[in-house]
mmCIF file of the N, C-alpha and C atoms, coordinates in Angstrom:
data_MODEL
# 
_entry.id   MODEL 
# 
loop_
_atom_site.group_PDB 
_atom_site.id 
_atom_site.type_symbol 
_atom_site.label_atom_id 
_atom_site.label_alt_id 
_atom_site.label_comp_id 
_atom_site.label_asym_id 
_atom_site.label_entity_id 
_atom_site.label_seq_id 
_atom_site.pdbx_PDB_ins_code 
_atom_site.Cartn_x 
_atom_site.Cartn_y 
_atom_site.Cartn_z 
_atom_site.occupancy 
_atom_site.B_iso_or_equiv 
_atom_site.pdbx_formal_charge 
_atom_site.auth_seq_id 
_atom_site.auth_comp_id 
_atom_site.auth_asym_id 
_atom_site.auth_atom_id 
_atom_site.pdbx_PDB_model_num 
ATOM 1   N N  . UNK A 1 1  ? -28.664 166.798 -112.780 1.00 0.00 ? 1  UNK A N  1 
ATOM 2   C CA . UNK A 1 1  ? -29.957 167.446 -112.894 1.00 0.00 ? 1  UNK A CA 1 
ATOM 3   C C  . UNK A 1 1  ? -30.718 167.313 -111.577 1.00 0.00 ? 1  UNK A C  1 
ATOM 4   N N  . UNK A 1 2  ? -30.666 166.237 -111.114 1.00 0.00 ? 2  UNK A N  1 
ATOM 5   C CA . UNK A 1 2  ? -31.017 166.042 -109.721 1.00 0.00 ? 2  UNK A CA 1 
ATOM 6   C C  . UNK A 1 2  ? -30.491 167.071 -108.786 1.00 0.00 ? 2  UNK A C  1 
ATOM 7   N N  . UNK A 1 3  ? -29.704 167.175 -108.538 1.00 0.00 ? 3  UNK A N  1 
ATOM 8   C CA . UNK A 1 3  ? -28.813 168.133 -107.721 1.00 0.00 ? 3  UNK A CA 1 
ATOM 9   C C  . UNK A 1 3  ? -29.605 169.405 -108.003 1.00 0.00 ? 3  UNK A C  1 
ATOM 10  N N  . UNK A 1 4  ? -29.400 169.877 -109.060 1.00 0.00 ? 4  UNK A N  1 
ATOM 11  C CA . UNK A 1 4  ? -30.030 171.319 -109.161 1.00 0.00 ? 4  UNK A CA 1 
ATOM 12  C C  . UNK A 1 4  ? -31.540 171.532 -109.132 1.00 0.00 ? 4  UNK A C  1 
ATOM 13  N N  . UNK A 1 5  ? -31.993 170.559 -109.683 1.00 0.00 ? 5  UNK A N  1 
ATOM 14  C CA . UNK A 1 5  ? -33.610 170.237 -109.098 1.00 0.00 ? 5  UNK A CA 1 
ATOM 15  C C  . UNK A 1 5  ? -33.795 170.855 -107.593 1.00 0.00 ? 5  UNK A C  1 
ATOM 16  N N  . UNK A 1 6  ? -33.041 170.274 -106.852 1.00 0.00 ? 6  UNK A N  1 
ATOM 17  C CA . UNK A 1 6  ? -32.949 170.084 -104.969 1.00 0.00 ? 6  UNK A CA 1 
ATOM 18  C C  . UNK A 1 6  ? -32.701 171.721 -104.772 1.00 0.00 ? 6  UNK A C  1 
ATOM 19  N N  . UNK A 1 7  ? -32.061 172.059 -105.394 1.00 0.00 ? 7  UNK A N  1 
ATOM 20  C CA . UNK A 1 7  ? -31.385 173.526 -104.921 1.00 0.00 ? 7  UNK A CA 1 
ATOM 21  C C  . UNK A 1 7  ? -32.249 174.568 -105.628 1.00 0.00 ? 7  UNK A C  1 
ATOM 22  N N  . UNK A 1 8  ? -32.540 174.213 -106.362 1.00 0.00 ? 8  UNK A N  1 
ATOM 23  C CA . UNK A 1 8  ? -34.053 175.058 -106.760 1.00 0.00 ? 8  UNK A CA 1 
ATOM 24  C C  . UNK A 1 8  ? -35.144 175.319 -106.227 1.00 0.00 ? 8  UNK A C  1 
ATOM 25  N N  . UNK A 1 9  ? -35.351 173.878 -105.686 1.00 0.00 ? 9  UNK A N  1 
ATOM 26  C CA . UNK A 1 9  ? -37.018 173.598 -104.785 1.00 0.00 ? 9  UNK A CA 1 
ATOM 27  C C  . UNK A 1 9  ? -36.597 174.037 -103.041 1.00 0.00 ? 9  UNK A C  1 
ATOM 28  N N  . UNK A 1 10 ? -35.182 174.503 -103.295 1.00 0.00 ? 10 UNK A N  1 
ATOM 29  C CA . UNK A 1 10 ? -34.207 174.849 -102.284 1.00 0.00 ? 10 UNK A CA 1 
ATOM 30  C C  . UNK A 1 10 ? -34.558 176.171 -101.820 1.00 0.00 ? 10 UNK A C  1 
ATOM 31  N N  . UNK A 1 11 ? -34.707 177.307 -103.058 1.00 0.00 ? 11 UNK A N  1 
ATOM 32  C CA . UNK A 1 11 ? -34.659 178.203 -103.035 1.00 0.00 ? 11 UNK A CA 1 
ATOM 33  C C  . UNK A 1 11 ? -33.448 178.909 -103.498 1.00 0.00 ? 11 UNK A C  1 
ATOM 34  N N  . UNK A 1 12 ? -32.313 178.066 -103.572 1.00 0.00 ? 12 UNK A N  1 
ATOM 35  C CA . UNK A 1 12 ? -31.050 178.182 -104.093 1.00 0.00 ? 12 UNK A CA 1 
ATOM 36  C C  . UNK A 1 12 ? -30.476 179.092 -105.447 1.00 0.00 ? 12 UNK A C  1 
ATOM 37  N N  . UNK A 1 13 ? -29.810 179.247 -105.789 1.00 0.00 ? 13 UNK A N  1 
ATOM 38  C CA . UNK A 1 13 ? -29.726 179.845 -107.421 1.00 0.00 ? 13 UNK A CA 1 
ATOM 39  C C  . UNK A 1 13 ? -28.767 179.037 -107.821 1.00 0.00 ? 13 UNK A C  1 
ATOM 40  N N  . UNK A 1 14 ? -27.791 177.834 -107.178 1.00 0.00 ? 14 UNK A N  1 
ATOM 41  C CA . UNK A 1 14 ? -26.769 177.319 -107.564 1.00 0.00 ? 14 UNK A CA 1 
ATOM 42  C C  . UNK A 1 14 ? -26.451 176.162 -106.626 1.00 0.00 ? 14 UNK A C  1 
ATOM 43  N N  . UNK A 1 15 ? -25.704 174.919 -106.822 1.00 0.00 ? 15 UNK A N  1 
ATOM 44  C CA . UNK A 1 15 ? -25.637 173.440 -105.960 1.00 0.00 ? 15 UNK A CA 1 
ATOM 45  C C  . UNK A 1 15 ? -24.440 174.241 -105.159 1.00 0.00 ? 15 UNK A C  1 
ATOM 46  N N  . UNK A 1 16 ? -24.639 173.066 -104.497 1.00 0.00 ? 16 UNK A N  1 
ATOM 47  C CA . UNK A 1 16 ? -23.399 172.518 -103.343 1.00 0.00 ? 16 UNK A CA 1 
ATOM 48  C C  . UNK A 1 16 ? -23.551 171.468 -103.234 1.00 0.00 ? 16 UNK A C  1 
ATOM 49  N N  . UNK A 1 17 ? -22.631 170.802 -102.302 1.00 0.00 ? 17 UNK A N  1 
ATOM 50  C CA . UNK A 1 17 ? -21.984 169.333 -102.061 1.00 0.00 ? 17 UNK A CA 1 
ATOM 51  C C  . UNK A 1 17 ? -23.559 168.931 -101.369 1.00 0.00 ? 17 UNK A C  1 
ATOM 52  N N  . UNK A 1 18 ? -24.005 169.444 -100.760 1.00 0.00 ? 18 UNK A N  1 
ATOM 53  C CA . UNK A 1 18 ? -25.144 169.238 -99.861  1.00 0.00 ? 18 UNK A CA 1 
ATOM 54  C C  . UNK A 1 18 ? -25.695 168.850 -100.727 1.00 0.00 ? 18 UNK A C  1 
ATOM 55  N N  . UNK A 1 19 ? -26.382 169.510 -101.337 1.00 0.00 ? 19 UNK A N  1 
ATOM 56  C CA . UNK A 1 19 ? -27.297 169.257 -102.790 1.00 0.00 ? 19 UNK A CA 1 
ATOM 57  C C  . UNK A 1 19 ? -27.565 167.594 -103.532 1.00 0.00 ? 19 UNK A C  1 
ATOM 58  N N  . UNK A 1 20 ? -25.935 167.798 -103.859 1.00 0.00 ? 20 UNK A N  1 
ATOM 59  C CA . UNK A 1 20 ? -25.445 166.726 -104.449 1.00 0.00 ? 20 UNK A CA 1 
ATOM 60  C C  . UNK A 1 20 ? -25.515 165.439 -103.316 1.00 0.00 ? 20 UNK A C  1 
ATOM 61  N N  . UNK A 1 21 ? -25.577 165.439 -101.961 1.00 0.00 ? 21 UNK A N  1 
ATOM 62  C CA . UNK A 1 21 ? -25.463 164.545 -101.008 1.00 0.00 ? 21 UNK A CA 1 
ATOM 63  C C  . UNK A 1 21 ? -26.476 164.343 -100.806 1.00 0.00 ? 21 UNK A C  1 
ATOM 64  N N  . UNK A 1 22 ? -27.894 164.951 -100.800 1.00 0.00 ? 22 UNK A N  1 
ATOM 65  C CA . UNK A 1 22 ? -29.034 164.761 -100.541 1.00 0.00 ? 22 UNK A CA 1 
ATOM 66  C C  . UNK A 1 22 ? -29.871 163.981 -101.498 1.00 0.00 ? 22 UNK A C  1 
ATOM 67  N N  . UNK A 1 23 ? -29.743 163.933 -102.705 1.00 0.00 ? 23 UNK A N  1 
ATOM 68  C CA . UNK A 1 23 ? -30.095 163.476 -104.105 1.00 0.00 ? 23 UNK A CA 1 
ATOM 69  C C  . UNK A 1 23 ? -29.460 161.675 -104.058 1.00 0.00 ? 23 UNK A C  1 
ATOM 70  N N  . UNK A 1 24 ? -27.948 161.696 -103.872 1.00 0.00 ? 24 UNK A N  1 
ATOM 71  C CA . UNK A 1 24 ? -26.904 160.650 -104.439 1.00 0.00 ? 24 UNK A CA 1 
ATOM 72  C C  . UNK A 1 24 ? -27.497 159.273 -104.563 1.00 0.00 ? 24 UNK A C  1 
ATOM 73  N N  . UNK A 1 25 ? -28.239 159.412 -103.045 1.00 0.00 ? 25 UNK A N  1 
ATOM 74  C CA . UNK A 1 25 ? -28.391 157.519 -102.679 1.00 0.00 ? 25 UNK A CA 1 
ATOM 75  C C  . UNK A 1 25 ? -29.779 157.236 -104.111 1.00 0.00 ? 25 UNK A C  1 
ATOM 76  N N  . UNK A 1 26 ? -30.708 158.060 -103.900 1.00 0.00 ? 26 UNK A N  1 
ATOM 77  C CA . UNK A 1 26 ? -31.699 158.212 -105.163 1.00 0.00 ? 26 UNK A CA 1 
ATOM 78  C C  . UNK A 1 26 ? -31.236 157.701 -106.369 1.00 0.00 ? 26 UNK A C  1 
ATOM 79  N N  . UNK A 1 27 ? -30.615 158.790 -107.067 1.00 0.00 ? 27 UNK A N  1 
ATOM 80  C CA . UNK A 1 27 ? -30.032 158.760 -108.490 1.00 0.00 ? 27 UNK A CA 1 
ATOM 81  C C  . UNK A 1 27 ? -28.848 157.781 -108.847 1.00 0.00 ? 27 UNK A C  1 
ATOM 82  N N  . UNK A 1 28 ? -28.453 157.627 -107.683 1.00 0.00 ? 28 UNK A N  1 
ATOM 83  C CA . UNK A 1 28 ? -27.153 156.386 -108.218 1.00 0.00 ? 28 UNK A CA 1 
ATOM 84  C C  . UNK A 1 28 ? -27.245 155.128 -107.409 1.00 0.00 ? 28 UNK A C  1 
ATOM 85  N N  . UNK A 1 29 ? -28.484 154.572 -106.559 1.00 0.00 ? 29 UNK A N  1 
ATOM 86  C CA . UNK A 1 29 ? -28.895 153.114 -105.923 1.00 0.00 ? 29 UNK A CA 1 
ATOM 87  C C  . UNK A 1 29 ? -29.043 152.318 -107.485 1.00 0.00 ? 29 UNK A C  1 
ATOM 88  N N  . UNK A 1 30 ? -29.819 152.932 -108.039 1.00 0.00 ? 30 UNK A N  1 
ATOM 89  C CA . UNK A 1 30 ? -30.234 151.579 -109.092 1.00 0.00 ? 30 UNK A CA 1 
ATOM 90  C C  . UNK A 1 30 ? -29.027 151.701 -110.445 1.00 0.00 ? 30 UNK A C  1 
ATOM 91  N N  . UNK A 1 31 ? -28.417 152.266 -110.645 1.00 0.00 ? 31 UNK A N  1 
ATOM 92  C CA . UNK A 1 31 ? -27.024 152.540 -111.420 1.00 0.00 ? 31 UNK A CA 1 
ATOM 93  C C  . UNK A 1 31 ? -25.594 151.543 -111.416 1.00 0.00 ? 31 UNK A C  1 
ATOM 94  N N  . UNK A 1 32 ? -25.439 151.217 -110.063 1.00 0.00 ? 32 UNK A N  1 
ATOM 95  C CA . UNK A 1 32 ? -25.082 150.342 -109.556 1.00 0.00 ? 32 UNK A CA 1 
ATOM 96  C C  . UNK A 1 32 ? -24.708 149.159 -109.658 1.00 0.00 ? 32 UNK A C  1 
ATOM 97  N N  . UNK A 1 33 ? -23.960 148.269 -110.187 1.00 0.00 ? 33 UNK A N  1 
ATOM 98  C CA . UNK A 1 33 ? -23.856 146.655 -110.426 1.00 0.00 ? 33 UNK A CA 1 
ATOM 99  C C  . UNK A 1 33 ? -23.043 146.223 -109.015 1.00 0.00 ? 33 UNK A C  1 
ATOM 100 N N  . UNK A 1 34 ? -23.476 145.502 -107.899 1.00 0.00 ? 34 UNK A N  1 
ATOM 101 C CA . UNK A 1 34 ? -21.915 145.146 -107.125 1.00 0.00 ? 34 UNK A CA 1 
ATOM 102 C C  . UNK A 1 34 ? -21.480 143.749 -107.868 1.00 0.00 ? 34 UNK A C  1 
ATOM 103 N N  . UNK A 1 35 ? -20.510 143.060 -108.076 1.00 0.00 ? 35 UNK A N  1 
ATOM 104 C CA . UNK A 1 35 ? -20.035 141.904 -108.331 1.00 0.00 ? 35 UNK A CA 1 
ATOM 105 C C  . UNK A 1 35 ? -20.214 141.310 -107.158 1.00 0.00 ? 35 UNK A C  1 
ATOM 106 N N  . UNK A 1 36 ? -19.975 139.203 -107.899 1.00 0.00 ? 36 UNK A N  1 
ATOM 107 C CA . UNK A 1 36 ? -20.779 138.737 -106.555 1.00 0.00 ? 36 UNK A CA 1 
ATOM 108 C C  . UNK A 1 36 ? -19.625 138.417 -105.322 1.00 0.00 ? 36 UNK A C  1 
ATOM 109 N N  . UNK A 1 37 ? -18.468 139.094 -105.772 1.00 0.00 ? 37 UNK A N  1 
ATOM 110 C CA . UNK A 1 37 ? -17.709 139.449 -104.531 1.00 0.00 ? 37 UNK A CA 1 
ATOM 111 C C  . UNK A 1 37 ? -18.077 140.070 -103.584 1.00 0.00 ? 37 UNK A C  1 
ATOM 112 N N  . UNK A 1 38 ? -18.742 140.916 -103.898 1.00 0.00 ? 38 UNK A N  1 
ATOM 113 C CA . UNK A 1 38 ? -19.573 142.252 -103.487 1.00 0.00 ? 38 UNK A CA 1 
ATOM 114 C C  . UNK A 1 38 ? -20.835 141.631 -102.527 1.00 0.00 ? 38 UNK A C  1 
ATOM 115 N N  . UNK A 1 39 ? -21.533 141.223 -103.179 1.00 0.00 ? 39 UNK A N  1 
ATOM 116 C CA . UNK A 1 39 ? -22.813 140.998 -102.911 1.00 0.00 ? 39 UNK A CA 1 
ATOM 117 C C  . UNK A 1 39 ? -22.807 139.673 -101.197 1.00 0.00 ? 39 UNK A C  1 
ATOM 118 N N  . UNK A 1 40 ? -20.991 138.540 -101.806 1.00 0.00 ? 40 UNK A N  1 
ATOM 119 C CA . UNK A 1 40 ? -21.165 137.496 -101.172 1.00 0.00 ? 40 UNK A CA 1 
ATOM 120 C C  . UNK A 1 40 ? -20.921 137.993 -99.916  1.00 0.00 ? 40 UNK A C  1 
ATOM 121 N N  . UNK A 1 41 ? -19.865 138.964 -99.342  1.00 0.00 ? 41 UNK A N  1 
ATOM 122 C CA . UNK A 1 41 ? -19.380 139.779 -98.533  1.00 0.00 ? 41 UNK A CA 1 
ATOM 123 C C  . UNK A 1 41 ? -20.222 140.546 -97.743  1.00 0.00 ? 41 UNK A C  1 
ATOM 124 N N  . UNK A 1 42 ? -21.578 140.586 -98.173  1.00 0.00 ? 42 UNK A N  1 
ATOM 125 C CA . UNK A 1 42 ? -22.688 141.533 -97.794  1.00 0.00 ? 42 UNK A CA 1 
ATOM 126 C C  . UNK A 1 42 ? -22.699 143.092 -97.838  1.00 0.00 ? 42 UNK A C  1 
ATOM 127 N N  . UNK A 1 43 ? -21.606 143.860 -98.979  1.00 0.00 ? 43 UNK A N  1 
ATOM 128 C CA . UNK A 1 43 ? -21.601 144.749 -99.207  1.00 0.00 ? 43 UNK A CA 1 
ATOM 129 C C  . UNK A 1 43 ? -23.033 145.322 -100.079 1.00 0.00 ? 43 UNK A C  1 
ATOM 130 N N  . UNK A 1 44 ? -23.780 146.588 -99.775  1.00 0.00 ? 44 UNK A N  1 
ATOM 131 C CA . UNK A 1 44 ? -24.299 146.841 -100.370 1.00 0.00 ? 44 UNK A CA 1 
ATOM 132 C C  . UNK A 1 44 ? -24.472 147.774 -101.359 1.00 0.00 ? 44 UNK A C  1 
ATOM 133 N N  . UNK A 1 45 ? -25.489 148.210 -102.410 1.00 0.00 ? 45 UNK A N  1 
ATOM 134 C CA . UNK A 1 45 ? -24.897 149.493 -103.313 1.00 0.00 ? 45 UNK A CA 1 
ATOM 135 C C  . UNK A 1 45 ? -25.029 150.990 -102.144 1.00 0.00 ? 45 UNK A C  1 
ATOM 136 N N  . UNK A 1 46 ? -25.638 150.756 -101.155 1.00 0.00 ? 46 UNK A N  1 
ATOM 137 C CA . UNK A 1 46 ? -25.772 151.796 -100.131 1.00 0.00 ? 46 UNK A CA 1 
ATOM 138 C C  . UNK A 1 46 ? -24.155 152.350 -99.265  1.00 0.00 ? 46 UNK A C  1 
ATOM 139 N N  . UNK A 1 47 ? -23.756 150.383 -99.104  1.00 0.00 ? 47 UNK A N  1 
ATOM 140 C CA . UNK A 1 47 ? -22.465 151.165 -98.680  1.00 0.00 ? 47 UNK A CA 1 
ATOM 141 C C  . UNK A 1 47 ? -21.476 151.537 -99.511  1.00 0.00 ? 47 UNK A C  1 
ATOM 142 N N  . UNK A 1 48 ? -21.662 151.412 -101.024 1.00 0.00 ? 48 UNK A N  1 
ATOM 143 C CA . UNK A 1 48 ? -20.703 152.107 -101.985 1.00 0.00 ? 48 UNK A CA 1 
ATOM 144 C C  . UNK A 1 48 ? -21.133 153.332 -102.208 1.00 0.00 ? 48 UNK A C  1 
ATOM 145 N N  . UNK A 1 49 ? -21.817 153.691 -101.949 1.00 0.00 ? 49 UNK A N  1 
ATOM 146 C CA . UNK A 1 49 ? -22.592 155.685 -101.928 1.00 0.00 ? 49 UNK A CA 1 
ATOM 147 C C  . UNK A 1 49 ? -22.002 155.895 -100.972 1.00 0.00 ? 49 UNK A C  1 
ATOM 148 N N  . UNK A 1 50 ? -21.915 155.364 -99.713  1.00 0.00 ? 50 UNK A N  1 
ATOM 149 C CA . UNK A 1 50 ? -21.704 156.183 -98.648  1.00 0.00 ? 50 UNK A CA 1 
ATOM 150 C C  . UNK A 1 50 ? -20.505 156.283 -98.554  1.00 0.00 ? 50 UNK A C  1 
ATOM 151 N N  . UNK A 1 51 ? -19.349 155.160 -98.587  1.00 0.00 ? 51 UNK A N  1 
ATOM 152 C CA . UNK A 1 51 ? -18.130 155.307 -99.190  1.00 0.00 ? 51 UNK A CA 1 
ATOM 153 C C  . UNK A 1 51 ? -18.010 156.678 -99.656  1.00 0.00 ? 51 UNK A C  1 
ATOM 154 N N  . UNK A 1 52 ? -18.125 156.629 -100.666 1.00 0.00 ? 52 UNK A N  1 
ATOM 155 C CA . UNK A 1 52 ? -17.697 157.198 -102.101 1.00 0.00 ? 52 UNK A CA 1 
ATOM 156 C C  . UNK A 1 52 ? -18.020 159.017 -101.728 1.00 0.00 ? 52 UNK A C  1 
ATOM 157 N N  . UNK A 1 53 ? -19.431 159.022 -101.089 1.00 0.00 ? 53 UNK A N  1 
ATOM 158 C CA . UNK A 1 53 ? -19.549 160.399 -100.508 1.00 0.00 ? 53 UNK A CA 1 
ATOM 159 C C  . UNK A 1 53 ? -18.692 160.722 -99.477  1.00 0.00 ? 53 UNK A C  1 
ATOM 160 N N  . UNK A 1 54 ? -18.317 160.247 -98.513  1.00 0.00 ? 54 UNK A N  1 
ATOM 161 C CA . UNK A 1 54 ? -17.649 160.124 -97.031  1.00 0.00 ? 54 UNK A CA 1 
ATOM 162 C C  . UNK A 1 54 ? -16.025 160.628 -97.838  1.00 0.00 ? 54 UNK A C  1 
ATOM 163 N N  . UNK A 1 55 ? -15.883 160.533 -99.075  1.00 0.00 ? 55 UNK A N  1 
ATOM 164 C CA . UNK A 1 55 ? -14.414 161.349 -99.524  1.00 0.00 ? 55 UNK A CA 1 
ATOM 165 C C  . UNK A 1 55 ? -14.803 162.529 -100.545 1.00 0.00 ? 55 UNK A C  1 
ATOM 166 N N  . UNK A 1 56 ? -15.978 163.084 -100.242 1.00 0.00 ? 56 UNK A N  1 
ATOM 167 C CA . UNK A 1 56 ? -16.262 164.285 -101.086 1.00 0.00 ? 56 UNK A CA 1 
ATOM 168 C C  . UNK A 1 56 ? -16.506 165.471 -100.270 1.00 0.00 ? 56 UNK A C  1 
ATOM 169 N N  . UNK A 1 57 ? -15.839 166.302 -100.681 1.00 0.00 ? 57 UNK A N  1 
ATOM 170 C CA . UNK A 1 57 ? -15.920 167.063 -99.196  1.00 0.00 ? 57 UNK A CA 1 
ATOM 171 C C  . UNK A 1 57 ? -17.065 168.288 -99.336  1.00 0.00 ? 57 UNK A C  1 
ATOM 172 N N  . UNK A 1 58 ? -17.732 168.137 -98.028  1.00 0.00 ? 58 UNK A N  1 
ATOM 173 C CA . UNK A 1 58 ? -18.585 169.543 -97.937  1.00 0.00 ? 58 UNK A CA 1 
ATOM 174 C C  . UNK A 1 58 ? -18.353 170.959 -97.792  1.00 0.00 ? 58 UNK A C  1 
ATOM 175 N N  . UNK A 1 59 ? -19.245 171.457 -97.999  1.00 0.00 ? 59 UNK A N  1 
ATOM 176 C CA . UNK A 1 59 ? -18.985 173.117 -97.469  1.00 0.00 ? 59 UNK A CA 1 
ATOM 177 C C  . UNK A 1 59 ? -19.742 173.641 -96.248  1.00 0.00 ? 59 UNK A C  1 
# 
């Protein structure tokens, strides 16, 4: 819903990856659990978005 929110206020009639990339860190920061593997390592939930986007491909 986020996504299409963006592409609306876009001017858009429909998403793209952009869309969806511009929204992500927002809607899925607090969603998030890292384990305290995670946490001890100094990984953050920022660098699991960015990960996770960095293999979604744009247009």
């Amino acid at each position: 819903i986020c996504a299409r929110s963006h592409a609306y206020l876009q001017g858009k009639a429909f998403v793209t990856p952009d869309d969806v990339q511009a929204v992500a860190f927002d809607a899925l920061r607090h969603r998030l659990v890292l384990s305290f593997e995670a946490e001890a390592a100094g990984v953050t939930t920022d660098d699991v978005i960015e990960r996770l986007l960095s293999r979604v491909a744009t247009v």
